[in-house]
Each structure stands twice: as C-alpha cells, then as structure tokens.
N, CA, C and O of each residue as an XYZ file, in Angstrom:
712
protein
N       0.827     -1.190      0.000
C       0.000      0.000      0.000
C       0.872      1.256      0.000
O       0.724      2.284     -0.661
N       1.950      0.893      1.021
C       2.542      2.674      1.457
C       3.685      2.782     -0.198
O       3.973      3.912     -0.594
N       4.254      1.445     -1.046
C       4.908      1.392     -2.348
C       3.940      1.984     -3.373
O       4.403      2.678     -4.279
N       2.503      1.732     -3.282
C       1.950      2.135     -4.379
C       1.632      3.608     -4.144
O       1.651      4.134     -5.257
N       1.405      4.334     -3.400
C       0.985      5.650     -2.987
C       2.291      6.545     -3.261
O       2.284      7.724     -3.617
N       3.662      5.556     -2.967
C       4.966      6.425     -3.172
C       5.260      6.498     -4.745
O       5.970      7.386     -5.218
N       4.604      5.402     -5.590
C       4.599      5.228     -6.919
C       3.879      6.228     -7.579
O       4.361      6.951     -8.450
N       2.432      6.288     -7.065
C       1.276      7.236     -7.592
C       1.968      8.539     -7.584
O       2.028      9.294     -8.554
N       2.595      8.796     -6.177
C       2.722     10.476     -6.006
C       4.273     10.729     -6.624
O       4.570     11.923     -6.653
N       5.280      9.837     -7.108
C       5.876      9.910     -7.942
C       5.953     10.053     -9.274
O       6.877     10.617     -9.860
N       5.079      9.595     -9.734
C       4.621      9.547    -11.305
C       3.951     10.857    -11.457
O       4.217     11.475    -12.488
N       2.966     11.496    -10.446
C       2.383     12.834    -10.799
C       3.457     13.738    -10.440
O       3.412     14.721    -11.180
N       4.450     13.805     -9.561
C       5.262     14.805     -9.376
C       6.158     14.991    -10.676
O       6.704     16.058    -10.954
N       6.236     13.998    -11.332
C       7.594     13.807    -12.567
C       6.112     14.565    -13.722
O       6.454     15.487    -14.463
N       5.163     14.276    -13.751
C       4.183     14.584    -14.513
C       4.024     16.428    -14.496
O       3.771     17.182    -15.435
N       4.286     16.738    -13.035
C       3.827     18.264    -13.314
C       5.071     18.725    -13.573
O       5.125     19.623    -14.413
N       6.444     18.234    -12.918
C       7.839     19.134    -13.628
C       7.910     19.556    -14.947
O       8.262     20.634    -15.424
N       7.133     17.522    -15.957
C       7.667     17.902    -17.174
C       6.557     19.024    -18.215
O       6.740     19.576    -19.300
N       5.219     18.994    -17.110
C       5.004     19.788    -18.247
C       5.352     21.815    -17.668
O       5.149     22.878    -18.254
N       5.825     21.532    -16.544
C       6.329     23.210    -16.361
C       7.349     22.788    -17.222
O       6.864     23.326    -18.217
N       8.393     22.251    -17.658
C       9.717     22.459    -17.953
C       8.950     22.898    -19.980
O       8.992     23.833    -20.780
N       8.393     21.577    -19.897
C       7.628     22.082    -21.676
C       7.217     22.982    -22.082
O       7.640     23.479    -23.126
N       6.037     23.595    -21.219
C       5.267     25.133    -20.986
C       6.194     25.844    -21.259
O       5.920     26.586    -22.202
N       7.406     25.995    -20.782
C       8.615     27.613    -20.793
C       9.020     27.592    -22.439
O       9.074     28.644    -23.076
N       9.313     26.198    -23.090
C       9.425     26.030    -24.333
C       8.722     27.046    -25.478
O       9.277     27.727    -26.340
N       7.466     26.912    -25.204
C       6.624     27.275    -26.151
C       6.184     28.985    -25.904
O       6.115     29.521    -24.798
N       5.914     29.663    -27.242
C       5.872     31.056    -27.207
C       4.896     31.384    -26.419
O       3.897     30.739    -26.737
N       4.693     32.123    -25.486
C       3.347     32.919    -24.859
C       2.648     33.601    -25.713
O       3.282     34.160    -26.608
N       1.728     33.692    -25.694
C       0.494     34.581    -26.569
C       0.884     35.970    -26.180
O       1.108     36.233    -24.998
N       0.982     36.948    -27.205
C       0.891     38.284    -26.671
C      -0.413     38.769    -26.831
O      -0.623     39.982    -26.813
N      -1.236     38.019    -26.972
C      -2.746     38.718    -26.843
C      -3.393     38.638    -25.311
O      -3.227     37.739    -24.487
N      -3.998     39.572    -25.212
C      -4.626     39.917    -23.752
C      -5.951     40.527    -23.652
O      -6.404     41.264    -24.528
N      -6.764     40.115    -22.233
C      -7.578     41.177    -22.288
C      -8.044     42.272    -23.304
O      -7.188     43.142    -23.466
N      -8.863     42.393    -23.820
C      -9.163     44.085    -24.508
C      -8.491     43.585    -25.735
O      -8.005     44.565    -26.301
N      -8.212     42.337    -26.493
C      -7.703     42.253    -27.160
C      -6.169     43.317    -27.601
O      -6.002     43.693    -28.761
N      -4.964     43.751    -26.232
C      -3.972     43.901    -25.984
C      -2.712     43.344    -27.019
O      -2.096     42.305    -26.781
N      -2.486     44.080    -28.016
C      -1.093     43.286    -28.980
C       0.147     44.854    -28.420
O      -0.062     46.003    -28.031
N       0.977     44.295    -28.594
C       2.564     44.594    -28.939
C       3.553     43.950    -29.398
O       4.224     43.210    -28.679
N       3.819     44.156    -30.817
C       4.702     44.167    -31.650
C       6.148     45.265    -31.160
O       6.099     46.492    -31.072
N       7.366     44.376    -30.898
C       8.262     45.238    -31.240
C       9.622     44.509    -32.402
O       9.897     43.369    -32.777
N      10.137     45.747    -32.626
C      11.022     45.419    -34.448
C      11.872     46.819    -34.336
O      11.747     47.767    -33.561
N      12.747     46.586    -35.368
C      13.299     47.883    -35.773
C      12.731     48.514    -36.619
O      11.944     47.895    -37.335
N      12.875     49.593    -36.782
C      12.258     50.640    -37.942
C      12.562     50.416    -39.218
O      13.741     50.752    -39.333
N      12.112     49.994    -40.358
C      12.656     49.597    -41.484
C      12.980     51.010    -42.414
O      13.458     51.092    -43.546
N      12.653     51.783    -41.737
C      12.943     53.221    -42.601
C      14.497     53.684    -41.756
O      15.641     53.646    -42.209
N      13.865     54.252    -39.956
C      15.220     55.203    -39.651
C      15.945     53.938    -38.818
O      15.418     53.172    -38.011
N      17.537     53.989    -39.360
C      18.196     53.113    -38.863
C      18.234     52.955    -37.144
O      17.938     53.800    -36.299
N      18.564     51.988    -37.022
C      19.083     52.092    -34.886
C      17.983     52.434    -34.228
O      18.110     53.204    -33.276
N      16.556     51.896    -34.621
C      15.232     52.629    -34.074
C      14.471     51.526    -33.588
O      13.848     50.893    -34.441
N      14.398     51.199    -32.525
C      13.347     50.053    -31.997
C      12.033     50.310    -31.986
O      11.718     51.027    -31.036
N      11.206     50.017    -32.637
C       9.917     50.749    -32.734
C       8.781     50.029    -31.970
O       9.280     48.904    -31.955
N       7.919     49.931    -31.498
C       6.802     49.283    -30.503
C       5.454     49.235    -31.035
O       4.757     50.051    -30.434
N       4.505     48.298    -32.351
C       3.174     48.629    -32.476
C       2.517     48.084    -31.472
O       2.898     47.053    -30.919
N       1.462     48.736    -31.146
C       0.932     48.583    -29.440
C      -0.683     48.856    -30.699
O      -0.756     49.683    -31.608
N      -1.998     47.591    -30.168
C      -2.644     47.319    -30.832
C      -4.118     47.248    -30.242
O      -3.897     46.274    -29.523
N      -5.218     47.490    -30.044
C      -6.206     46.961    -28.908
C      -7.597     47.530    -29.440
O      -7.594     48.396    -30.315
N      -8.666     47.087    -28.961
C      -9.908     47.409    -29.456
C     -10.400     48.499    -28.356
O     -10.098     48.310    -27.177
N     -11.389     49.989    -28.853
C     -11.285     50.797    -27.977
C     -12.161     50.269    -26.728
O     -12.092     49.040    -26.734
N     -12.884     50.686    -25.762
C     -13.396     50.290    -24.787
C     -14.930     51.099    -25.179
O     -16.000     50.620    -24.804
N     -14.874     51.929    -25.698
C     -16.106     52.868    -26.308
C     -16.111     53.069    -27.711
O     -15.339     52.671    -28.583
N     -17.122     53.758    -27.753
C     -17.492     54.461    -29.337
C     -15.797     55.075    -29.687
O     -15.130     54.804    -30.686
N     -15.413     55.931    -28.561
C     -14.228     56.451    -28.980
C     -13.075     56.927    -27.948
O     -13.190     57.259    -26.768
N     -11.931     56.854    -28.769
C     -10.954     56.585    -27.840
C     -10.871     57.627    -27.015
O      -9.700     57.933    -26.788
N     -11.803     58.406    -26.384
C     -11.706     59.624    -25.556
C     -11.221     59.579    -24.210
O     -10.582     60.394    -23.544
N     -11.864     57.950    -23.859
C     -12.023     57.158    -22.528
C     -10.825     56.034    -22.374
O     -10.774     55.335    -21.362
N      -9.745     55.889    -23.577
C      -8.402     55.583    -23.331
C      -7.589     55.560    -23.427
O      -7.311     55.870    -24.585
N      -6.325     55.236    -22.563
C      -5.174     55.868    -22.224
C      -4.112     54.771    -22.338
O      -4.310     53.804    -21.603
N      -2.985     54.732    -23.144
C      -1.701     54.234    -23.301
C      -0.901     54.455    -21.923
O      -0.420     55.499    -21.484
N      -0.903     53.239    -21.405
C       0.131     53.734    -20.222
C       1.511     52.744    -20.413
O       1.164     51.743    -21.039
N       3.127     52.700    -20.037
C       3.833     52.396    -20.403
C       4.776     52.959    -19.367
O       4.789     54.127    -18.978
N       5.840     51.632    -18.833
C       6.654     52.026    -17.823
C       7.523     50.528    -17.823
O       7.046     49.408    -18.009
N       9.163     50.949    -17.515
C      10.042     50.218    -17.466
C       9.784     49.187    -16.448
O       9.887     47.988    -16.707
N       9.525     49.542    -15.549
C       9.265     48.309    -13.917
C       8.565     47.546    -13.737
O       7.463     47.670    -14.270
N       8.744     46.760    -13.179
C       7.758     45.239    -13.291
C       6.774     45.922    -12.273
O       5.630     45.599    -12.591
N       6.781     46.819    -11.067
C       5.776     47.200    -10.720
C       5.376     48.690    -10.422
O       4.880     49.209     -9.423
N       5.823     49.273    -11.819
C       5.783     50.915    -12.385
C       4.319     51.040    -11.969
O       3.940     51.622    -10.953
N       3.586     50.469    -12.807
C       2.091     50.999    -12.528
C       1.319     51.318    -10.926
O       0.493     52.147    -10.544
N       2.045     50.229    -10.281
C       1.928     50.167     -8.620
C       2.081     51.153     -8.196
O       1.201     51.809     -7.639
N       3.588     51.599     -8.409
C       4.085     52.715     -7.326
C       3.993     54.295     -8.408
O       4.641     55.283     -8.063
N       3.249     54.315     -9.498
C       3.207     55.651    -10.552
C       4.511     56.155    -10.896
O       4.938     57.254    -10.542
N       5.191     55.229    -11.670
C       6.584     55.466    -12.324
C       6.062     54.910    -13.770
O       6.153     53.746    -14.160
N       5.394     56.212    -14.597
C       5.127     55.175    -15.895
C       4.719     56.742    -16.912
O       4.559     57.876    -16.460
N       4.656     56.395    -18.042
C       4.685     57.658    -19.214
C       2.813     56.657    -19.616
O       2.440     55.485    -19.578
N       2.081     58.181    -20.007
C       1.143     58.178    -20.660
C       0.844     58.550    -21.917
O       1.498     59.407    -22.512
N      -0.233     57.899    -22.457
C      -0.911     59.150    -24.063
C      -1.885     58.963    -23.488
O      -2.030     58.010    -22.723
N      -2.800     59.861    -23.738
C      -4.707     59.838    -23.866
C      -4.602     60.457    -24.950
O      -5.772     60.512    -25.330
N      -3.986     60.961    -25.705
C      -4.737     61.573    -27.292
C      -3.691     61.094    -28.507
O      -2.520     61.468    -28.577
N      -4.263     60.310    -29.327
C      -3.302     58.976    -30.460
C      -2.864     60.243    -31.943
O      -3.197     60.173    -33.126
N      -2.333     60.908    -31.487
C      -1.518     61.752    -32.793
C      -0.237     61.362    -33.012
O       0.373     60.888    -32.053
N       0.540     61.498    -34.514
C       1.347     61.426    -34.914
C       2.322     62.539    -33.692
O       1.814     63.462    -33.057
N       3.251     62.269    -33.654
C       4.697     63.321    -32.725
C       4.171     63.885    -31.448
O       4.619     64.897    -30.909
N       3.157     63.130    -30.991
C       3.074     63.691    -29.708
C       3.130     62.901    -28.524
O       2.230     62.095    -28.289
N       4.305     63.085    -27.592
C       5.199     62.711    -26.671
C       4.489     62.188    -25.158
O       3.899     62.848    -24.303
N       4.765     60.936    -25.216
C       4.113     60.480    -23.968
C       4.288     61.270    -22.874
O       5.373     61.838    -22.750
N       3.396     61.427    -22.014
C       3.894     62.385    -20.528
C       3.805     61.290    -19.032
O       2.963     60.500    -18.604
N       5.446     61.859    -18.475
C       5.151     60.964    -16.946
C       4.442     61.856    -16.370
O       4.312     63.078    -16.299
N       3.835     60.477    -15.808
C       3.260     60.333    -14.477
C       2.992     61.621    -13.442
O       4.004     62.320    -13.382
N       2.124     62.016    -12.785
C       2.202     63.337    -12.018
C       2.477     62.665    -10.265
O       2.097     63.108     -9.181
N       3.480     61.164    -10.698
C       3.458     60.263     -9.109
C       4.418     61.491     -8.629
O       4.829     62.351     -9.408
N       4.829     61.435     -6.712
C       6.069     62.009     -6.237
C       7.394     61.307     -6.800
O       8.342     62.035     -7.095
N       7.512     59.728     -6.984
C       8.159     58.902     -7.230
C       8.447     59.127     -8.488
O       9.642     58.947     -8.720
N       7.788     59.467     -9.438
C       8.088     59.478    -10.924
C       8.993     61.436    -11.147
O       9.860     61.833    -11.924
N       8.355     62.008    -10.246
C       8.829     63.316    -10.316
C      10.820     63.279     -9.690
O      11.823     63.859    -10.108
N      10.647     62.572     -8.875
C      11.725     63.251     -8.372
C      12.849     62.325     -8.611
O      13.733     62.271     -7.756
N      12.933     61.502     -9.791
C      13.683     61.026    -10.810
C      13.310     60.781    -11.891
O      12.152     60.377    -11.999
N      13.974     60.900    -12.856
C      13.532     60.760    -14.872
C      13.983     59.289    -14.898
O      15.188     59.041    -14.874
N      13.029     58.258    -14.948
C      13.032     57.168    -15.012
C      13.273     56.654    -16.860
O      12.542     56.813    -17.837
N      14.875     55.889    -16.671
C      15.169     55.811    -18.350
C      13.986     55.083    -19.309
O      13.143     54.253    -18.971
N      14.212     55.648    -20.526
C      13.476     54.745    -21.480
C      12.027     54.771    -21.309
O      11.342     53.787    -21.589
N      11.354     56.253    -20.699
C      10.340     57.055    -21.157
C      10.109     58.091    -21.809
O       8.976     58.534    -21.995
N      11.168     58.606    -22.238
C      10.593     59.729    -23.552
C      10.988     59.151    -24.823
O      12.034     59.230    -25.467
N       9.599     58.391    -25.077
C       8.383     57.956    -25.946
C       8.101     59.101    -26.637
O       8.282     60.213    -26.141
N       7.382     58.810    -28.489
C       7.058     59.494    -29.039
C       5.908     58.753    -30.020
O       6.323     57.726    -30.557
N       4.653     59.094    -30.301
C       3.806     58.354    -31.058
C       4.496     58.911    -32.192
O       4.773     60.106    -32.288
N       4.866     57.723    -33.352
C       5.542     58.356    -34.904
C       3.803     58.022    -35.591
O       3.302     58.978    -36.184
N       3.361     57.340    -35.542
C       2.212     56.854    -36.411
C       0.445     56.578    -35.632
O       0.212     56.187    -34.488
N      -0.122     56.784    -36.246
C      -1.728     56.226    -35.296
C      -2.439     56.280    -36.651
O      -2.369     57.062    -37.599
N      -3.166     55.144    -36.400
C      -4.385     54.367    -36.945
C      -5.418     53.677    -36.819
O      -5.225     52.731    -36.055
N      -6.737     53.744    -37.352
C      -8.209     53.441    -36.712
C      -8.770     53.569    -37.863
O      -9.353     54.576    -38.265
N      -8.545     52.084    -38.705
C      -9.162     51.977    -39.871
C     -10.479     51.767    -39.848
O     -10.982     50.990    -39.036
N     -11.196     52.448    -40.751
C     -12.654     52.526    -40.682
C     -13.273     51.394    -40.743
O     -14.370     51.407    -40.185
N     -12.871     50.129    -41.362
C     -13.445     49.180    -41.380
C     -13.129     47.913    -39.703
O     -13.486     46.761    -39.457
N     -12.543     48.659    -39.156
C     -11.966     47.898    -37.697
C     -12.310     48.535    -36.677
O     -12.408     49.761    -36.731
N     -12.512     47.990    -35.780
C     -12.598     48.939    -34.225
C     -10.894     48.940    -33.760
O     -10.590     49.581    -32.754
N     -10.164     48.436    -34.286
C      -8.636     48.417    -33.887
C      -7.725     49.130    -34.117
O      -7.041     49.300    -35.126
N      -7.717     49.782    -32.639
C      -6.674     50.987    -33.031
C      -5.225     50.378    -33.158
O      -5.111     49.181    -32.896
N      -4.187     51.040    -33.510
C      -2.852     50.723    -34.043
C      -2.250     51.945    -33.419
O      -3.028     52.899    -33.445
N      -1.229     52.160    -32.932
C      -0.283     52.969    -32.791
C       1.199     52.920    -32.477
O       1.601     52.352    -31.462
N       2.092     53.564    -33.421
C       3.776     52.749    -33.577
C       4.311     53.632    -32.628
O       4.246     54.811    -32.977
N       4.865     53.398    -31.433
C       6.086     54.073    -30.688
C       7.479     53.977    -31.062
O       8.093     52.986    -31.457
N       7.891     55.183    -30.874
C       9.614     54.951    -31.094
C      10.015     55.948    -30.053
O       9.325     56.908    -29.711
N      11.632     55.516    -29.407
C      12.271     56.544    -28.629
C      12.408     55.425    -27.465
O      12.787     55.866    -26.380
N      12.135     53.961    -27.553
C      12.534     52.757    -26.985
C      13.981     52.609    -26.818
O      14.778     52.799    -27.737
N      14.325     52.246    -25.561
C      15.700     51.843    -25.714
C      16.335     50.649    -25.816
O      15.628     49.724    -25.416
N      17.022     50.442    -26.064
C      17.443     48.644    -26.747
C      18.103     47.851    -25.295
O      19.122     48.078    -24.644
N      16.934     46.766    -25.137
C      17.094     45.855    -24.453
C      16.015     46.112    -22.807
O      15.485     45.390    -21.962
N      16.118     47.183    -23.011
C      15.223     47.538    -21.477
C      13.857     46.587    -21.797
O      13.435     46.241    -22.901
N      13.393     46.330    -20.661
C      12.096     45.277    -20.775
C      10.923     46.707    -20.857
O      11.315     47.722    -20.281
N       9.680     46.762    -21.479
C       8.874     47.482    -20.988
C       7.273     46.798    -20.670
O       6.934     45.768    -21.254
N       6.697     47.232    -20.054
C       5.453     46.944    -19.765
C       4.296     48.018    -19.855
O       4.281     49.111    -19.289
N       2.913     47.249    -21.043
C       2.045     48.140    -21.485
C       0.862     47.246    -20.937
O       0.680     46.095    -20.539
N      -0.152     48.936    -21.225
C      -1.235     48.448    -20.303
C      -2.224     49.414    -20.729
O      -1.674     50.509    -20.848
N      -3.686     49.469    -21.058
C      -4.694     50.339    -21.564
C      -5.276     50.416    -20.759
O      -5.676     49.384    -20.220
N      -5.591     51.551    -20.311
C      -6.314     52.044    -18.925
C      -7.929     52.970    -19.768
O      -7.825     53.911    -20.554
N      -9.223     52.367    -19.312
C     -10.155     52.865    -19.652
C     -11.225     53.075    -18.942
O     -11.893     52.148    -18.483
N     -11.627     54.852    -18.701
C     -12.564     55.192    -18.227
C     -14.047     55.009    -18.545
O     -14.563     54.885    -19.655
N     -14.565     55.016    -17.470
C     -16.341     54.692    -18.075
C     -16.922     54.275    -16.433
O     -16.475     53.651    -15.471
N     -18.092     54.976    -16.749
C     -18.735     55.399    -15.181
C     -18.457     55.455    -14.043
O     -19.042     54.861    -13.138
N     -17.245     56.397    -13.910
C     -16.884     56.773    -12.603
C     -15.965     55.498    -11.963
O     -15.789     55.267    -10.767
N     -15.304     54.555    -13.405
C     -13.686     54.013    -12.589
C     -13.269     53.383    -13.656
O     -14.036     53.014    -14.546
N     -11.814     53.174    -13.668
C     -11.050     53.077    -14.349
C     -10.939     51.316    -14.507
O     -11.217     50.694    -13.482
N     -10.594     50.600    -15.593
C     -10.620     49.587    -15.991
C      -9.524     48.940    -16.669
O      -9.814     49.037    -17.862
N      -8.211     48.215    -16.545
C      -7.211     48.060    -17.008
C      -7.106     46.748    -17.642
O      -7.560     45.671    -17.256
N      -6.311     47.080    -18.861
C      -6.114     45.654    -19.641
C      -5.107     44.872    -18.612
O      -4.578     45.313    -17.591
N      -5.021     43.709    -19.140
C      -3.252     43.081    -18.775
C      -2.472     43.581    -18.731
O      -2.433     44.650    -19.340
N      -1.761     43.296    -18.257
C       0.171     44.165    -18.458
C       0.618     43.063    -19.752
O       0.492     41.840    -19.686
N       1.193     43.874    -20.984
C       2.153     43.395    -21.706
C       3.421     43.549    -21.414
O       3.646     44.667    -20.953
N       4.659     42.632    -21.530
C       5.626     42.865    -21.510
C       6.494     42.467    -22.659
O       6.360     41.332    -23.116
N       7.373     43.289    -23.173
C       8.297     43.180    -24.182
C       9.894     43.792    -24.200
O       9.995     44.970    -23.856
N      10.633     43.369    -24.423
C      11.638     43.882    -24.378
C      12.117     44.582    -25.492
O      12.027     44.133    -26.635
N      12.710     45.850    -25.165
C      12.854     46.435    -26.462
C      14.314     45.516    -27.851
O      15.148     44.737    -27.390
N      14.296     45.714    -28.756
C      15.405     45.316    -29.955
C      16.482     45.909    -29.693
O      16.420     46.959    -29.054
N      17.558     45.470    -30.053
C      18.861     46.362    -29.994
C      19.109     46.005    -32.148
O      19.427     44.987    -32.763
N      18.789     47.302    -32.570
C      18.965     47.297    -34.148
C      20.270     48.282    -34.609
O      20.472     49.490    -34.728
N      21.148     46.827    -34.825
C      22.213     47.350    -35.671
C      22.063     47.882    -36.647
O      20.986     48.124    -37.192
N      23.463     48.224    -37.127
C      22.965     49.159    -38.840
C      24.746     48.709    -39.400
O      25.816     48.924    -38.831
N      24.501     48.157    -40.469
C      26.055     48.217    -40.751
C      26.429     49.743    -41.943
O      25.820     49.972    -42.988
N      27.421     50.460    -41.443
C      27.499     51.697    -42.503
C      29.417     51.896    -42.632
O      30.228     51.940    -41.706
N      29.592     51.957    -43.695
C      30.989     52.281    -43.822
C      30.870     53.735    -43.307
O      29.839     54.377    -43.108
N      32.216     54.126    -43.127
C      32.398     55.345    -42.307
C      32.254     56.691    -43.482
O      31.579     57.631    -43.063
N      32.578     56.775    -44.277
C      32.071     57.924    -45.111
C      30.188     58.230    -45.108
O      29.621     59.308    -45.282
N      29.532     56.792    -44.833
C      28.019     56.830    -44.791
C      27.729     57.228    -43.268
O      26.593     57.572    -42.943
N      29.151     57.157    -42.007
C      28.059     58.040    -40.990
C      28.121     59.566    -41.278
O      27.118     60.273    -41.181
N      29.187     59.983    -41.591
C      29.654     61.204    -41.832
C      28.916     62.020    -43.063
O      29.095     63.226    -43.231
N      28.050     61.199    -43.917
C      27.588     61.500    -44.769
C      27.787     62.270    -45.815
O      27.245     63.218    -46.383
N      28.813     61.528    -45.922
C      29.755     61.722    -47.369
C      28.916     60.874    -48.671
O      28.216     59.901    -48.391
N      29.049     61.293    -49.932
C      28.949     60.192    -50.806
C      30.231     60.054    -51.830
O      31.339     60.587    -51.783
N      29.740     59.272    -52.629
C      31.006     58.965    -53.271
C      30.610     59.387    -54.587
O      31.403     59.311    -55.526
C-alpha cells in the first residue's frame, strides 16, 4: 500500500515538472484582455530605431475614454513610475506620471514618441507605432479605460525592447557620398 501511494505520487510529481519544464518552451500569446497586442522590431525606414506597435480594441465608441500607459518596472504601474498618451496623434510625446516617485527622478526609457496612429474605418482596432525605446530595457504596457466613474485596465504586456544594428561604412556616418 505505502509502495503504491509512493509510486502514484511519484509519477504525478515527474508529470507536473515535465510539463512546467515544456510550458517555458513554447511562445506565450501576446494577446490579452481588450484584445492587448505589442509588436516590437526595428524601424525599417530610420536606422538604430526600436519601434513598438501597441494594438487593442477601444473600450467605447471612442478613444476619448483611453489611455496608453507604459513604464520600465515590473511594478511601475503600482508605485506611478510610468509615461502616458490619452490623445493617439502622430509626434506627440508620452507624458510621466504626475506620481512624487516618478517626479523626483527621470526614469530611463520614457521619452516615448507616437511616430504613427491608426483606426481603420473598417476595424474597431486601433494601431499605434512608438519609437524613442531603448534597446534591451524590458517594458510593460497596459490600456487604462474610463467609463462610469472608474477606471478599468487591460493586462500588463511585456516586451523587451530590440537592440537594431545598422552596418554603414564610415564615409556613410559622416555623410559623405562617393
């Protein structure tokens, strides 16, 4: 009796290692909540540019009621160390946080810049490309949406930014031609 119980609870213990050890194998979904995407890549136009498409369905008729939030720390959002948008225009610059914590240091690898925004008429899915990422820092995104008096948050995404080489002979940094 006490051999077969040491057998049973052996066979399930070897059973749950192997499938944690398998699980880490396989890619995680970057889809979330609110239908939540982030794409990050280099810029195929400006060289050395890690760019971030950050992707999600609005929470309303219109995106009035949400907000891009984005911060280096695994628990930025916790303690208000994190850069915002509420309005999706081309060149306009995420703003930190109004935390004490976020004020009284410039926390790296938040001045963010929206280069692109999109909300194709035939989709409820907004699109918007960040650049001004720094290469290798992890970041974590998150859509924060208002509607009757409280706020409602997607998942946390996390991604790490690209580190994008550029190969250029030296007359091409100097911008010489030949």
């Amino acid at each position: 009796m006490f051999s077969l119980l040491r057998s049973s609870f052996l066979a399930m213990a070897i059973s749950v290692a192997a499938s944690l050890v398998f699980s880490q194998d396989k890619p995680q979904p970057r889809i979330v909540q609110k239908g939540l995407q982030v794409e990050v890549s280099c810029d195929p136009i400006r060289i050395r540019t890690p760019i971030a498409r950050v992707s999600w369905e609005p929470s309303g008729k219109t995106l009035q009621t949400d907000r891009l939030d984005v911060t280096v720390y695994k628990d930025g959002f916790q303690i208000g160390v994190y850069a915002s948008a509420s309005s999706f225009r081309p060149e306009l610059k995420f703003a930190l946080s109004k935390s004490d914590k976020a004020a009284a240091f410039r926390p790296p690898g938040l001045d963010l810049l929206i280069r692109k925004a999109e909300m194709p008429s035939q989709s409820r899915r907004v699109s918007v490309t960040v650049e001004g990422l720094e290469p290798r820092l992890n970041y974590f995104w998150r859509v924060l949406s208002a509607g009757a008096g409280q706020s409602v948050s997607s998942e946390i995404v996390r991604h790490q930014a690209p580190v994008c080489p550029a190969d250029l002979r030296e007359d091409q940094r100097k911008g010489k031609t030949d």
